[in-house]
C-alpha positions as CSV (number, residue, x, y, z in Angstrom):
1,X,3.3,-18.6,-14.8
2,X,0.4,-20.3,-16.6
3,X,-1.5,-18.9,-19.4
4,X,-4.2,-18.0,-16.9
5,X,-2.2,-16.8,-14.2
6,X,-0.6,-14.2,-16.8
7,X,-3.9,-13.0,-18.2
8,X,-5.3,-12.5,-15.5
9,X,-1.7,-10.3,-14.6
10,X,-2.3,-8.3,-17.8
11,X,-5.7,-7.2,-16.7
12,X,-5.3,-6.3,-13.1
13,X,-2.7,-4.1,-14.8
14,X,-4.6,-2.7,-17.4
15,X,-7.4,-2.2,-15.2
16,X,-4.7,-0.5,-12.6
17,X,-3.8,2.1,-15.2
18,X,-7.2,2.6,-15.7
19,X,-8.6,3.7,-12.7
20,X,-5.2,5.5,-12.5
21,X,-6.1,8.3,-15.2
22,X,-9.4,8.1,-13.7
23,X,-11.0,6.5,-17.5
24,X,-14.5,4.4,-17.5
25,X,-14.4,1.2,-19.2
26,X,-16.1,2.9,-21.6
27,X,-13.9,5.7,-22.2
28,X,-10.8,3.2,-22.4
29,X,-13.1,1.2,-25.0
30,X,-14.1,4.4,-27.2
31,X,-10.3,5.3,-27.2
32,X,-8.9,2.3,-28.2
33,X,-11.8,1.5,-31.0
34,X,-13.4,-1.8,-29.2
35,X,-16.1,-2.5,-27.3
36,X,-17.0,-2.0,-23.1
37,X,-17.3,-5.6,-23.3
38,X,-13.7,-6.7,-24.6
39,X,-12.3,-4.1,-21.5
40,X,-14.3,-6.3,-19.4
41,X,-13.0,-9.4,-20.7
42,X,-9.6,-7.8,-20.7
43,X,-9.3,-6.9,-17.0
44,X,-10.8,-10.5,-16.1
45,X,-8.1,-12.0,-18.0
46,X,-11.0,-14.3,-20.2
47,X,-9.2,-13.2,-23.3
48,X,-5.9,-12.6,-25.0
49,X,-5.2,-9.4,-26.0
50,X,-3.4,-8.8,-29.7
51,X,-0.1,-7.2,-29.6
52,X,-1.9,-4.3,-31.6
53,X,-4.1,-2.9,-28.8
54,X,-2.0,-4.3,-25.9
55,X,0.2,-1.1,-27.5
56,X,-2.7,1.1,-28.2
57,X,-3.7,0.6,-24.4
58,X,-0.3,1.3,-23.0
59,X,0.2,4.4,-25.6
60,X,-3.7,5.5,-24.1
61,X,-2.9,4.7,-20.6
62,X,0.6,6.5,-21.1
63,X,2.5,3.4,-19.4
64,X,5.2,1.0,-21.3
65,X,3.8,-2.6,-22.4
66,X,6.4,-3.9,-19.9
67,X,4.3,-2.4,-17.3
68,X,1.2,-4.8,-18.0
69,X,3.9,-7.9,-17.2
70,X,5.3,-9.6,-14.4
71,X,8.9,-8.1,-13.3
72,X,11.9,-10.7,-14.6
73,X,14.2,-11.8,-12.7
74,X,17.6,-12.8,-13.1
75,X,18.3,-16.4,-12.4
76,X,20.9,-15.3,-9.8
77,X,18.9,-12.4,-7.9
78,X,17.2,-15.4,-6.0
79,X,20.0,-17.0,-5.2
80,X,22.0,-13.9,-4.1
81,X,19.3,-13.4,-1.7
82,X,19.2,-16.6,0.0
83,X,23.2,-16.3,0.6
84,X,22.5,-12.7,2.4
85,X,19.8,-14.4,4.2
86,X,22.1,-17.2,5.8
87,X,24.7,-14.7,5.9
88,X,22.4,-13.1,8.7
89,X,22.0,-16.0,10.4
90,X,18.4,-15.5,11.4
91,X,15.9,-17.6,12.8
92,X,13.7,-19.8,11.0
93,X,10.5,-18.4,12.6
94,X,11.8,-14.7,11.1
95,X,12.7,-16.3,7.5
96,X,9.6,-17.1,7.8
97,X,8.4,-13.7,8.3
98,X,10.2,-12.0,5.7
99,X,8.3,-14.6,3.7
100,X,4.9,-13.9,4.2
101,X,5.8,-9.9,4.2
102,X,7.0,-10.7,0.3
103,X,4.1,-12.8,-0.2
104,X,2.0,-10.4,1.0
105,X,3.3,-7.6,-1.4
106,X,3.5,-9.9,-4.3
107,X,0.0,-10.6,-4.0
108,X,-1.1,-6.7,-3.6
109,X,-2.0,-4.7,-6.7
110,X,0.5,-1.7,-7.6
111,X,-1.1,0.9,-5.8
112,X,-1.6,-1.5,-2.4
113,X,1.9,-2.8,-2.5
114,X,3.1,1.1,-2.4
115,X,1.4,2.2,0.8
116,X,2.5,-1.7,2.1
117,X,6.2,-1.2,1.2
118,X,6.2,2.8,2.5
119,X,4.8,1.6,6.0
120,X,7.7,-0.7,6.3
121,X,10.3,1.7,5.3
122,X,9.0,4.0,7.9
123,X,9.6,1.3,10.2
124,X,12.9,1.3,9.4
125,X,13.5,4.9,9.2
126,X,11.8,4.8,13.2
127,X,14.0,2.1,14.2
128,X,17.0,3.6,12.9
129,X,15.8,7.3,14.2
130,X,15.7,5.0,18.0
131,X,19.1,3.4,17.2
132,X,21.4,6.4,17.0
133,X,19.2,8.6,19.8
């Protein structure tokens, strides 16, 4: 992930949290001792953020500073993946699918992705309620 990318990461994040516990800019910026103006710059991702107040905004926002990064990945999780996948023997037109459904989350914001990944599991829960009826 480039610099950019990651900033930008951080700030949806922060801004995510945010709105979360319902906080202006400017009440996240009076609690943390900057300025409205550095939150904005923040939660566009136009500036870095010192370890220092990434940890007074995650102790403020009551989240971890893990939170505000991208989840890790083992090197194998990938890889284990693919091997179920071939294991299935799908199509290529519904690999394709379950592509664009993981793009789709991975490009959501946390609160999107959770209504996007309930629907599907509803679907499944449906599917299943028709499969032993």
């Amino acid at each position: 992930m480039e610099k950019a990318e990651l900033l930008n990461f951080i700030g949806n994040k922060i801004k995510d949290y945010r709105l979360k516990k319902k906080y202006s800019q400017a009440d996240l910026a009076k609690l943390i001792g900057v300025t409205n103006t550095s939150v904005s710059e923040y939660e566009r991702g136009k500036v870095n953020i010192d370890a220092d107040t990434l940890f007074q905004i995650a102790d403020v926002l009551e989240a971890k500073v893990d939170d505000f990064f991208p989840a890790r990945k083992s090197d194998s999780e990938p890889i284990d993946l693919m091997n179920e996948f071939r294991n299935i023997n799908l199509d290529a037109k519904y690999l394709l699918m379950f592509k664009e459904m993981f793009d789709k989350a991975n490009s959501m914001n946390e609160e999107e992705r959770k209504k996007y990944l309930d629907s599907l599991k509803l679907t499944i829960e449906f599917h299943d309620k028709l499969r032993n009826n």
